[in-house]
C-alpha positions as CSV (number, residue, x, y, z in Angstrom):
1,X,6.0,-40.0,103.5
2,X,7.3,-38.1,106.7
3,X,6.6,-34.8,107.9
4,X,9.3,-31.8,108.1
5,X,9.5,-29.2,110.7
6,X,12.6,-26.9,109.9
7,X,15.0,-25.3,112.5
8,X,13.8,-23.7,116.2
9,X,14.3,-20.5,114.4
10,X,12.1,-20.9,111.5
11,X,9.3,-22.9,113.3
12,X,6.6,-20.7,114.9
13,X,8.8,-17.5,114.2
14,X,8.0,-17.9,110.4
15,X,11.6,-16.7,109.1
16,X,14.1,-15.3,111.8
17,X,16.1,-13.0,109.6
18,X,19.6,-11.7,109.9
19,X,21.2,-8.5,109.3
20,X,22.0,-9.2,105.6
21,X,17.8,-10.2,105.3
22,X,18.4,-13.9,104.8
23,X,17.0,-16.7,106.3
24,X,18.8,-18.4,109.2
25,X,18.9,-22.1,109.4
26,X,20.5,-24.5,111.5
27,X,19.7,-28.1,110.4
28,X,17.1,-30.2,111.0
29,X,16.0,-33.1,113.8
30,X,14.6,-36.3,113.3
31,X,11.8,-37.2,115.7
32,X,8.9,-39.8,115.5
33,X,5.5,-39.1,116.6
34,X,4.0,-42.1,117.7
35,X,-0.1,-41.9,117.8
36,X,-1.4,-43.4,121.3
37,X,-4.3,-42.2,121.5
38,X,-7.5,-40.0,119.7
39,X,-5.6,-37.0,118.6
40,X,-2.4,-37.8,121.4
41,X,0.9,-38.2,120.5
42,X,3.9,-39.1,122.3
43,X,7.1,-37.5,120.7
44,X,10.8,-39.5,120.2
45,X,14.0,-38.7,119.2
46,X,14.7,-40.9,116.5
47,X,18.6,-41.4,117.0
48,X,18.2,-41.2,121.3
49,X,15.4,-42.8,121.1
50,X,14.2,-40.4,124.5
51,X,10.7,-38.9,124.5
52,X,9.8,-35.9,124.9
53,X,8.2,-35.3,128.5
54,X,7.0,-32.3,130.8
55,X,6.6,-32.9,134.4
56,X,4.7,-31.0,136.2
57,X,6.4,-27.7,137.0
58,X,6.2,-27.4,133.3
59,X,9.7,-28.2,132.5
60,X,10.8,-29.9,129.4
61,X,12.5,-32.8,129.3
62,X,13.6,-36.0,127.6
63,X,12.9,-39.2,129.3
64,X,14.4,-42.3,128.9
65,X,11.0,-44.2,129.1
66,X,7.1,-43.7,128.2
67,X,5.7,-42.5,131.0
68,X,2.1,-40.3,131.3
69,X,4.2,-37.5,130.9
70,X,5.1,-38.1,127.5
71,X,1.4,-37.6,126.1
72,X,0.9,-34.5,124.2
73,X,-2.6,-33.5,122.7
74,X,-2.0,-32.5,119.0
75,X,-4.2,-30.1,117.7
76,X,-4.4,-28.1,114.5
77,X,-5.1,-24.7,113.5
78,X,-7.3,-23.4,110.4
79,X,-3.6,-22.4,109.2
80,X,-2.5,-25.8,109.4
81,X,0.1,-25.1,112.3
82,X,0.1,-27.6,114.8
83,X,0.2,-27.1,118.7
84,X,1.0,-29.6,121.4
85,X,-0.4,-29.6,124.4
86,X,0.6,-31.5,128.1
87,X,-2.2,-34.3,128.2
88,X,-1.6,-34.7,131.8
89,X,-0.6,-31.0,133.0
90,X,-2.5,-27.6,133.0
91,X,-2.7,-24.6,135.2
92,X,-4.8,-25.4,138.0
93,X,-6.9,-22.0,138.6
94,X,-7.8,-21.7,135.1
95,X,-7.5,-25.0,133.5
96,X,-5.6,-23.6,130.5
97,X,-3.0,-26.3,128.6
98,X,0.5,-25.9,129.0
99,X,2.1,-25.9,125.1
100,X,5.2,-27.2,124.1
101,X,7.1,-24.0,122.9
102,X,10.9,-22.7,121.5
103,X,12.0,-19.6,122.3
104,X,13.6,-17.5,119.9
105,X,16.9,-19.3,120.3
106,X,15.8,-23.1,119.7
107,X,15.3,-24.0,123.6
108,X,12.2,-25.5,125.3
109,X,10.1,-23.0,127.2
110,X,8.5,-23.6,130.2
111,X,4.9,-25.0,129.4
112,X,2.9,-22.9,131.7
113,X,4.7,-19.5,130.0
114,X,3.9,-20.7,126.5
115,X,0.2,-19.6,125.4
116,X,-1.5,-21.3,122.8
117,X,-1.6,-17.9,120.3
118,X,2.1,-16.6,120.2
119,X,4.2,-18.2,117.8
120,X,6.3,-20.1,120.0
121,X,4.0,-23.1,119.8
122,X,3.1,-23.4,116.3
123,X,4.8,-25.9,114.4
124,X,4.3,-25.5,111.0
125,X,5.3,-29.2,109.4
126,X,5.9,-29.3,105.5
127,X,5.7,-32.5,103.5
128,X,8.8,-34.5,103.0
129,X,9.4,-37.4,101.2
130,X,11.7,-40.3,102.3
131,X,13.5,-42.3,100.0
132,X,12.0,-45.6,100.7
133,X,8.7,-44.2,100.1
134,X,8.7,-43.9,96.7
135,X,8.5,-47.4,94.4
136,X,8.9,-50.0,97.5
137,X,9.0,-53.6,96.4
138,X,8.9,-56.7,98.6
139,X,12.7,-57.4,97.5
140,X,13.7,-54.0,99.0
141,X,15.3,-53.8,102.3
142,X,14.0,-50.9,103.1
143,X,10.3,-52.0,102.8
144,X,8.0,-52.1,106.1
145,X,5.4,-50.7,107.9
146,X,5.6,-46.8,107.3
147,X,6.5,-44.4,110.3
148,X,5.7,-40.9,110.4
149,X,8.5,-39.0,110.8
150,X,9.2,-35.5,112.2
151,X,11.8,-33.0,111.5
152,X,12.1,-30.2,114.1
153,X,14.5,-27.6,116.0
154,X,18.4,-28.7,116.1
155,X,18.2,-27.3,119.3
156,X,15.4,-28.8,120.7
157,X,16.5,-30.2,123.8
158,X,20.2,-31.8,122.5
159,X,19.8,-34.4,125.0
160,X,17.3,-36.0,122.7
161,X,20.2,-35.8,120.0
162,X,23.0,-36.7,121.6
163,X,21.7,-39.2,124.2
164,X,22.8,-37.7,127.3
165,X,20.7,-37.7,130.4
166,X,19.1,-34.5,132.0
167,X,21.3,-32.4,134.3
168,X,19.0,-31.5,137.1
């Protein structure tokens, strides 16, 4: 069982439509999200292999290595969209969270621009079904321990995608 988060432009935005009235989508990512704490998740690429990281001017990034700044606070609204939160960052006068946000065209925004109640930070996941999860025998290659798995933005930071480092 895995967990699917469709396209930047559907997630949070709840249907970007174009001129014609349709639906846009772009594909779908793999990620992991790997539980390391009470409600704290740290968030990989699964083909990279990079995690998802904000430093502390807020900036998105993927990072070769889990460091502190790969921690993100899951939490969940009544509406079941999810929201992640910088475990390690927040604004210092107010001590509000800095989300992990898309803007409308798929890229990372800036955590300390991205407030908790605009759709930019909800994820909405939908449940997916992987192949190996249904009827897994002992004979079957396939068979293991169970990761969850996340689909999200194909746009959401590429370098997780394609494995290149962070131009600075």
């Amino acid at each position: 069982m895995g967990w699917v988060w469709p396209n930047s432009e559907w997630v949070g935005l709840k249907g970007v439509e174009s001129k014609r009235g349709r639906c846009l989508w772009r594909g779908q990512t793999l990620f992991n999200l790997i539980p390391v704490g009470l409600r704290v998740v740290a968030i990989q690429g699964a083909r990279a292999g990079r995690y998802v990281a904000m430093n502390g001017a807020g900036v998105v990034y993927a990072s070769v290595h889990f460091t502190p700044e790969c921690r993100f606070k899951e939490c969940v609204f009544e509406n079941y969209h999810v929201l992640y939160a910088s475990a390690l960052y927040r604004q210092r006068r107010s001590g509000r969270a800095w989300y992990l946000g898309l803007d409308r065209h798929g890229r990372p925004m800036a955590g300390p621009r991205v407030r908790k109640d605009k759709a930019a930070a909800h994820f909405l996941p939908q449940l997916h079904f992987l192949p190996h999860d249904q009827g897994v025998t002992s004979s079957d290659p396939m068979a293991g321990p169970r990761v969850r798995k996340d689909k999200a933005a194909a746009h959401f930071l590429p370098q997780l995608l394609e494995g290149e480092p962070q131009k600075s």
